[in-house]
C-alpha atoms as one frame of an Amber mdcrd trajectory, in Angstrom:
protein
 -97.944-100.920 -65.991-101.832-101.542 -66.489-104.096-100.077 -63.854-104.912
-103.572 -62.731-101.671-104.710 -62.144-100.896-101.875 -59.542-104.387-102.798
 -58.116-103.267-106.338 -57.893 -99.954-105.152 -55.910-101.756-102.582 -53.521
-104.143-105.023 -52.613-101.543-107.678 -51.995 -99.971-104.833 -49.504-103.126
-103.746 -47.573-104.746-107.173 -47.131-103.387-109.243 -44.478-100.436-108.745
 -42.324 -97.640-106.762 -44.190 -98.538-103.380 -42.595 -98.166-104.968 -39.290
 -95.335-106.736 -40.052 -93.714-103.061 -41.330 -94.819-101.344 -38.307 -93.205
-104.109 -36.329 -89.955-103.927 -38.266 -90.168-100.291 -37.503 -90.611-100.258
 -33.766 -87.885-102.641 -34.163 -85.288 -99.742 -35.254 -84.735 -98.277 -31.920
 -86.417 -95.216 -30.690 -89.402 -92.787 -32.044 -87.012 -91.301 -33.654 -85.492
 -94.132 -35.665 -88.573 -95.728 -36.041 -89.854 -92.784 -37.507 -86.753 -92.633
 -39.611 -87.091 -95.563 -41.005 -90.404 -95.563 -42.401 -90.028 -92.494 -44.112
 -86.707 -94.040 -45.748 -89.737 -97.107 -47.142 -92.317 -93.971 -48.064 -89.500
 -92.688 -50.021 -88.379 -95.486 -51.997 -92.148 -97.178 -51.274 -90.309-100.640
 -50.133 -91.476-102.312 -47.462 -89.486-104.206 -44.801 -90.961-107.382 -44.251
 -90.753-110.903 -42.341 -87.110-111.996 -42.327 -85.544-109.383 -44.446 -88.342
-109.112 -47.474 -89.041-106.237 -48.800 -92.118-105.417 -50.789 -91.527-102.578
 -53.380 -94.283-100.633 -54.744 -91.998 -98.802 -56.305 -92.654 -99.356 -59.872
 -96.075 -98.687 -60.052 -96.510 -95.680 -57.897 -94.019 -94.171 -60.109 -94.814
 -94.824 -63.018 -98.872 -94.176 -62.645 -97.585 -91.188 -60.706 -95.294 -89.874
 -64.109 -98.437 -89.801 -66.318-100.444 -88.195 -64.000 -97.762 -85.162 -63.517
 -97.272 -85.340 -67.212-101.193 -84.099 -67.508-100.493 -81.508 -64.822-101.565
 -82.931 -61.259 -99.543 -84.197 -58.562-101.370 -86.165 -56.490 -98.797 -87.223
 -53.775 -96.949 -83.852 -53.975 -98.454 -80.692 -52.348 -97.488 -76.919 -52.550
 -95.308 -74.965 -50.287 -96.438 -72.024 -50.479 -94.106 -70.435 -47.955 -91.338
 -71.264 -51.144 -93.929 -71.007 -54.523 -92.737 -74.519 -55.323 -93.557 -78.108
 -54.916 -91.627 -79.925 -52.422 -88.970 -82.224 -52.854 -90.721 -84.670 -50.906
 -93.996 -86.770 -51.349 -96.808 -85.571 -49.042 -96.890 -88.603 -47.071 -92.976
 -88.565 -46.416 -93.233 -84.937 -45.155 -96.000 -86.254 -42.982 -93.701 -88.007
 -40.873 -91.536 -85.362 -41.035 -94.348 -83.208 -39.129 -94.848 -85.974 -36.363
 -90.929 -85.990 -35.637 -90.996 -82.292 -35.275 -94.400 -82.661 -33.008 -92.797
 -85.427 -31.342 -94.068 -89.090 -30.608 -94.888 -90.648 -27.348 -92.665 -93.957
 -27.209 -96.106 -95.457 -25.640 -98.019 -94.310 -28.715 -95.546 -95.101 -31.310
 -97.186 -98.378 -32.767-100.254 -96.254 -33.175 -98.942 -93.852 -34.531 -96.642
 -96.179 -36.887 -99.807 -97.526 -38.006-101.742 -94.537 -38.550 -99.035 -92.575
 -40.490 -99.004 -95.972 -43.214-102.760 -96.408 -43.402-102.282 -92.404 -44.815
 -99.233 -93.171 -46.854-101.546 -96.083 -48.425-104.264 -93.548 -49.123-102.193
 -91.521 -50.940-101.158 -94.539 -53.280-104.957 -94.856 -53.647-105.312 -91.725
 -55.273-103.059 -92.425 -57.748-104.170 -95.279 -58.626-107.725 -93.287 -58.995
-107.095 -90.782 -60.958-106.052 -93.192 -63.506-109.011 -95.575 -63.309-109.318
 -95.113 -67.000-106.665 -95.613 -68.280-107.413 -99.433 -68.931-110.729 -98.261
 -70.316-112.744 -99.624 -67.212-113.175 -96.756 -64.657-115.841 -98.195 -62.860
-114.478-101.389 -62.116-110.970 -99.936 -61.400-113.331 -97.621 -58.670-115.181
-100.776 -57.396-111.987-102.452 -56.729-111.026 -99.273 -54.830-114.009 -99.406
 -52.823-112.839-102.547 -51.400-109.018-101.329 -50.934-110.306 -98.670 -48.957
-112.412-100.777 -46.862-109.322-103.188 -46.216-107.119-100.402 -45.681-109.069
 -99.190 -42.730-110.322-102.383 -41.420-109.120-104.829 -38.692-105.615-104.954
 -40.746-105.033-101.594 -40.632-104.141 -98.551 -37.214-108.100 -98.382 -36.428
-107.917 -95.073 -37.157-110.095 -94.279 -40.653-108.588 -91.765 -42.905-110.967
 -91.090 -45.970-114.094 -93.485 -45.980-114.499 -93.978 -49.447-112.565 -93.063
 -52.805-114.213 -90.016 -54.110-112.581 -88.557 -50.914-109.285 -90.015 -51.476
-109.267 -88.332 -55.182-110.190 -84.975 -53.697-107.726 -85.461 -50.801-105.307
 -85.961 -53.777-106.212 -83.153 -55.884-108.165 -80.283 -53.680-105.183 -78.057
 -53.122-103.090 -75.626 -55.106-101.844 -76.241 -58.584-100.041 -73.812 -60.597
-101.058 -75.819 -63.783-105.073 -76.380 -65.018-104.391 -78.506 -67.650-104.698
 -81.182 -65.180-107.751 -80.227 -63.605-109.648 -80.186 -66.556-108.149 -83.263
 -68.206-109.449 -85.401 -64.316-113.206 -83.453 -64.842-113.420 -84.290 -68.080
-113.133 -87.938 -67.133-115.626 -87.658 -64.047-117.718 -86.817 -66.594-118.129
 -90.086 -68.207-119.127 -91.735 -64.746-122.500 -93.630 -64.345-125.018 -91.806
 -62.556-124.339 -93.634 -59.414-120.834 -93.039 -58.946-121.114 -89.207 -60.608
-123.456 -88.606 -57.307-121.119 -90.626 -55.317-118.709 -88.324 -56.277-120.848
 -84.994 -56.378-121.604 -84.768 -52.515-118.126 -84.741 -51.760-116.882 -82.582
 -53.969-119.801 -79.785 -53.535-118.567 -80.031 -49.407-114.883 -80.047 -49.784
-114.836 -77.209 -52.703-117.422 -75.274 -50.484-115.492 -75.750 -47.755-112.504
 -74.275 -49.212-114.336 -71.540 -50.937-116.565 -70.479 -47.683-113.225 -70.100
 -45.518-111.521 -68.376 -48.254-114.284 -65.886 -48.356-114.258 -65.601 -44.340
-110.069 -65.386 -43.777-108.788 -64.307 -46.982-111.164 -62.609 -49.531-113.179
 -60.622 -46.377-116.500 -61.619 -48.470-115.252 -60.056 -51.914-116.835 -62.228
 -54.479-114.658 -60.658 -56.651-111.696 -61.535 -54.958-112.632 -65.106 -54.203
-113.659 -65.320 -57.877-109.767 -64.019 -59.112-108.203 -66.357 -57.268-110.033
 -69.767 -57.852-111.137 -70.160 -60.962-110.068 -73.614 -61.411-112.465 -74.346
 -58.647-115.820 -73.188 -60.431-115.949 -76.023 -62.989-115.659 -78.506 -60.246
-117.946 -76.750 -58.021-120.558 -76.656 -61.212-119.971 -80.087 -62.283-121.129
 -81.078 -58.813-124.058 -78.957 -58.916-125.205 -79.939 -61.914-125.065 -83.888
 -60.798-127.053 -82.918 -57.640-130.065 -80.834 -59.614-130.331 -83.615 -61.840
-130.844 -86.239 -59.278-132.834 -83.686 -57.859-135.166 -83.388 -60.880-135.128
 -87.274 -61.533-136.306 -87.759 -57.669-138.826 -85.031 -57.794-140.250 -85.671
 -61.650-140.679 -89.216 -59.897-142.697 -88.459 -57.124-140.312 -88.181 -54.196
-141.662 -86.583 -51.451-140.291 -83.719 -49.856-138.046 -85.138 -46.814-137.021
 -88.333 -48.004-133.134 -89.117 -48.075-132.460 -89.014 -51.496-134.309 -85.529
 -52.266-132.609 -84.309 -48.737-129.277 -85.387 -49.727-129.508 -83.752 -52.650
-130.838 -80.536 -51.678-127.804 -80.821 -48.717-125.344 -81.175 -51.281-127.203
 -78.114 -53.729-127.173 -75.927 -50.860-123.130 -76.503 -50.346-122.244 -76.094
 -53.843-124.380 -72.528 -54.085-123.061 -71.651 -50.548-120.137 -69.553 -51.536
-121.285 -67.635 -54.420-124.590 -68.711 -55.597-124.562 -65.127 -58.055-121.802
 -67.253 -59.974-124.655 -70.259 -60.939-127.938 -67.407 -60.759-126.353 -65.314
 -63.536-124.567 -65.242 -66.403-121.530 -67.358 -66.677-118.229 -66.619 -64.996
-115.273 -65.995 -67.232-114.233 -69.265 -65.178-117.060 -71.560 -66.933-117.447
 -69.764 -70.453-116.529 -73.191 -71.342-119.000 -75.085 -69.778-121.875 -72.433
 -70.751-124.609 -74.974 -72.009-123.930 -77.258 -68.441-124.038 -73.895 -66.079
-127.786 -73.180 -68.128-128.833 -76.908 -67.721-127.841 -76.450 -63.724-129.409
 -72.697 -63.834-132.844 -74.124 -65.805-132.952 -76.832 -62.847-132.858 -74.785
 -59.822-135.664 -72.385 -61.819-137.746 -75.325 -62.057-136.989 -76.369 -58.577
-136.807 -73.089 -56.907-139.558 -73.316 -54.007-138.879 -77.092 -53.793-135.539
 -76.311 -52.861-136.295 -73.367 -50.761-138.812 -75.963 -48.508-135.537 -78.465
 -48.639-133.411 -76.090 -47.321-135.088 -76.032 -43.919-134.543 -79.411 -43.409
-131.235 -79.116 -44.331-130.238 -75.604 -42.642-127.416 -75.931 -40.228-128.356
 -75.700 -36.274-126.661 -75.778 -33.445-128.690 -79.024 -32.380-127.244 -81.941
 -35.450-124.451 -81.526 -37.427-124.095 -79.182 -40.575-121.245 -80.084 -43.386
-122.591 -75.805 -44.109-121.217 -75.150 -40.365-117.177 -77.081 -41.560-114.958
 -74.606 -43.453-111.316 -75.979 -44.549-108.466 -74.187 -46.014-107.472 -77.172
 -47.950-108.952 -80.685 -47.446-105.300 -81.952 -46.829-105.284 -79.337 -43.991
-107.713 -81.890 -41.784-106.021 -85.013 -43.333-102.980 -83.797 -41.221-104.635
 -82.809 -38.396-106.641 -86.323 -38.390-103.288 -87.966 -38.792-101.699 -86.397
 -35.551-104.270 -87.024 -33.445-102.828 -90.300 -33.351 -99.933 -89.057 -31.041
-102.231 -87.120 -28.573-105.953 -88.538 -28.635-107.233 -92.023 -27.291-110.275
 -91.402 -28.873-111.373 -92.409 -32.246-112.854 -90.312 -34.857-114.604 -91.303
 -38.162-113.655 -91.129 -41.635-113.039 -87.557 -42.965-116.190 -88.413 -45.319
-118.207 -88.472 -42.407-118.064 -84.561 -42.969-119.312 -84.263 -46.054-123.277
 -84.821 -45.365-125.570 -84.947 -42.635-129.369 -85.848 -44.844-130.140 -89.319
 -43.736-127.497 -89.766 -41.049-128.433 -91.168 -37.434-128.353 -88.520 -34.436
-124.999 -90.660 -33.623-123.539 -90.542 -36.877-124.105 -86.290 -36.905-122.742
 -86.760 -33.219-119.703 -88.433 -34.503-119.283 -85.837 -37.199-119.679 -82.912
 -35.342-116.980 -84.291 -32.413-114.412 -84.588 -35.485-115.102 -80.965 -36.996
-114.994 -79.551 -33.618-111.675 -81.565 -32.549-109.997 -80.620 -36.115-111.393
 -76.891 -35.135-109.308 -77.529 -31.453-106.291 -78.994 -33.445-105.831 -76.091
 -35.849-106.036 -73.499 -33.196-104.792 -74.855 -29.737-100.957 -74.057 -31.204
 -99.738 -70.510 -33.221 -98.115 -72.272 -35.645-100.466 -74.128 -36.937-102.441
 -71.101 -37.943-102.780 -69.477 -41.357-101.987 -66.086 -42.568-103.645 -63.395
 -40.070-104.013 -65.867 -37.388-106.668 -67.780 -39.549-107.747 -71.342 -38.290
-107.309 -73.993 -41.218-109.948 -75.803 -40.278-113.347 -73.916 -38.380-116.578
 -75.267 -37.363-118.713 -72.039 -37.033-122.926 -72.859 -37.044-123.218 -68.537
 -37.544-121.243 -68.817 -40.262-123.129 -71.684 -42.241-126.456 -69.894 -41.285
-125.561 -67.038 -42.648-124.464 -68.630 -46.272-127.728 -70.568 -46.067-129.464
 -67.508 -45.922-127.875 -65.476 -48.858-128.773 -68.509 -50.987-132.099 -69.004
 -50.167-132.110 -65.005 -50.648-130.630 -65.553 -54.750-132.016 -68.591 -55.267
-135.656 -66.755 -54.544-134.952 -63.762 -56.355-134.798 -66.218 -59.672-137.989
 -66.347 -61.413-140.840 -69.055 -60.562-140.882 -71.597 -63.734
């Protein structure tokens, strides 16, 4: 099936009343219990229940988009259990629900929760769909469309309850987490690659937070700040983490070369986004090339070139940008896995009346009102609360999945501005 054609179906899914109508059908089945039964049985098979006995399948195109994208290497709707060193047998979303009827559901909150627990299941069939986008030949338009699915998807249709924001973070939600295979990985940034500039820095911010994020708590919880370590056991992570680099010190360069001023949104936003990617090991983009990005050698000079030539620009930037304890930080946010406060966002839905913003809210704070920081901040401090108010949600050694830590950030601000001054002036 073309790319289009599985747009044309999703949208036909998301727009209008057929989530509703599912959720009602749902509800319908009895308890929270059956109810929640019964929409994993449509995640599963991806049909729908509809008005008077329809049934929507999305069957056909979910699995088939999904078969090419496992033939390259990735599976976007299936995580890792690491517990087992396999993938489950189960889609992410499925095993989702699973998680809410072990958590249990408030029969008051159950619609809600209904809701919330499709609007992520729809998500997921985003990313697919995504991480094909050029397949047809057309990735921008196929992203475009996207743009608008998401929107719909978390609009007035939909539980009320955002889930990504946009689709860059419904790729990485679909592909920043443990896979045994890299052929993948390198076959989706080698595509990335051939975006416009617009959507390459669309892309870009989120990726230097979430890959930061990951790499930052790795080196706090797991690696005990061994570069070494961290470097050993993510290697598939540098090329991202330089790809986004390199997209943010060129828009850097083209902003500055044109007379930006120092402060302004754009330069700020990319400085924010430089200082994330260098945050976890900014010796890995100073020095020589990593065994990890022998590969990309002539893109990790054109990225080291550009922060020589920017150096004390940066340095200023970085002030403005430095996490406090008075606005929001994405420096301060560390995340095991991205997924990690998908789920957490998800549940919330059984226990919180309050609503929280998209997880892309996290991802920058240059240019954001104080409410917007104040919004962001309330999430990464309520996924923080989530991930630690119950042992078993922790990780290995009692480590929080998801931390919010201002110290921390400051203190990764400060060894880059320390390497990034020790590099010669231009």
């Amino acid at each position: 099936m073309r790319v289009a054609e599985a747009l044309d179906l999703l949208e036909g899914f998301v727009r209008g009343p057929a989530r509703r109508e599912a959720v009602e059908r749902f509800a319908a089945a009895g308890d929270a219990s059956a109810a929640l039964h019964a929409l994993r049985g449509a995640m599963a098979t991806h049909r729908w229940p509809g008005v008077g006995g329809a049934v929507r399948s999305l069957r056909s195109f979910v699995d088939g988009l999904d078969a090419r994208t496992r033939a390259e290497g990735l599976h976007v709707l299936f995580g890792w259990d690491f517990a087992a060193q396999r993938r489950p047998a189960d889609i992410a979303p499925v095993l989702l629900v699973d998680y809410c009827v072990r958590l249990g559901v408030p029969e008051e909150r159950l619609r809600t929760v209904l809701a919330t627990l499709v609007d992520h299941y729809c998500v997921g069939v985003v990313s697919v769909i995504a991480v094909r986008a050029w397949d047809d030949g057309d990735a921008e338009s196929v992203l475009g469309r996207l743009d608008q699915v998401v929107a719909t998807i978390e609009g007035a249709d939909g539980s009320g309850r955002p889930v990504v924001g946009d689709v860059e973070t419904a790729i990485l939600l679909g592909v920043a987490y443990f896979h045994p295979e890299e052929d993948g990985y390198f076959a989706l940034l080698g595509r990335l690659a051939t975006l416009g500039a617009d959507r390459a820095l669309r892309f870009a911010i989120p990726c230097a937070t979430v890959f930061s994020s990951h790499l930052r708590w790795g080196m706090r919880f797991m690696y005990r700040s061994d570069a070494g370590a961290l470097r050993a056991d993510n290697g598939m992570d540098y090329p991202w983490v330089l790809r986004a680099l390199l997209t943010l010190a060129t828009r850097y360069d083209a902003v500055t070369t044109a007379g930006g001023a120092s402060g302004s949104r754009e330069r700020l936003r990319a400085a924010e986004g430089i200082l994330g990617a260098l945050a976890p090991d900014p010796w890995a983009f100073t020095g020589a090339p990593l065994s990890a990005l022998k590969r990309f050698a002539a893109e990790h000079e054109l990225a080291r070139s550009l922060l020589v030539r920017h150096r004390d620009a940066l340095l200023a930037d970085f002030d403005a940008v430095a996490p406090t304890t008075k606005r929001y930080s994405p420096m301060a946010f560390g995340c095991n896995f991205v997924s990690n406060a998908s789920v957490a966002l998800a549940t919330l839905a059984a226990t919180d009346d309050d609503r929280y913003p998209a997880l892309s809210a996290l991802w920058s704070a240059a240019g954001a009102s104080d409410a917007q920081c104040a919004d962001a901040e309330r999430l990464a401090k309520r996924l923080m609360q989530y991930s630690t108010e119950d042992p078993s949600r922790l990780g290995a050694h009692g480590a929080p999945l998801v931390v919010y830590d201002v110290r921390d950030g400051v203190h990764h601000t400060n060894v880059v501005r320390r390497v990034l001054g020790e590099l010669p002036a231009s």
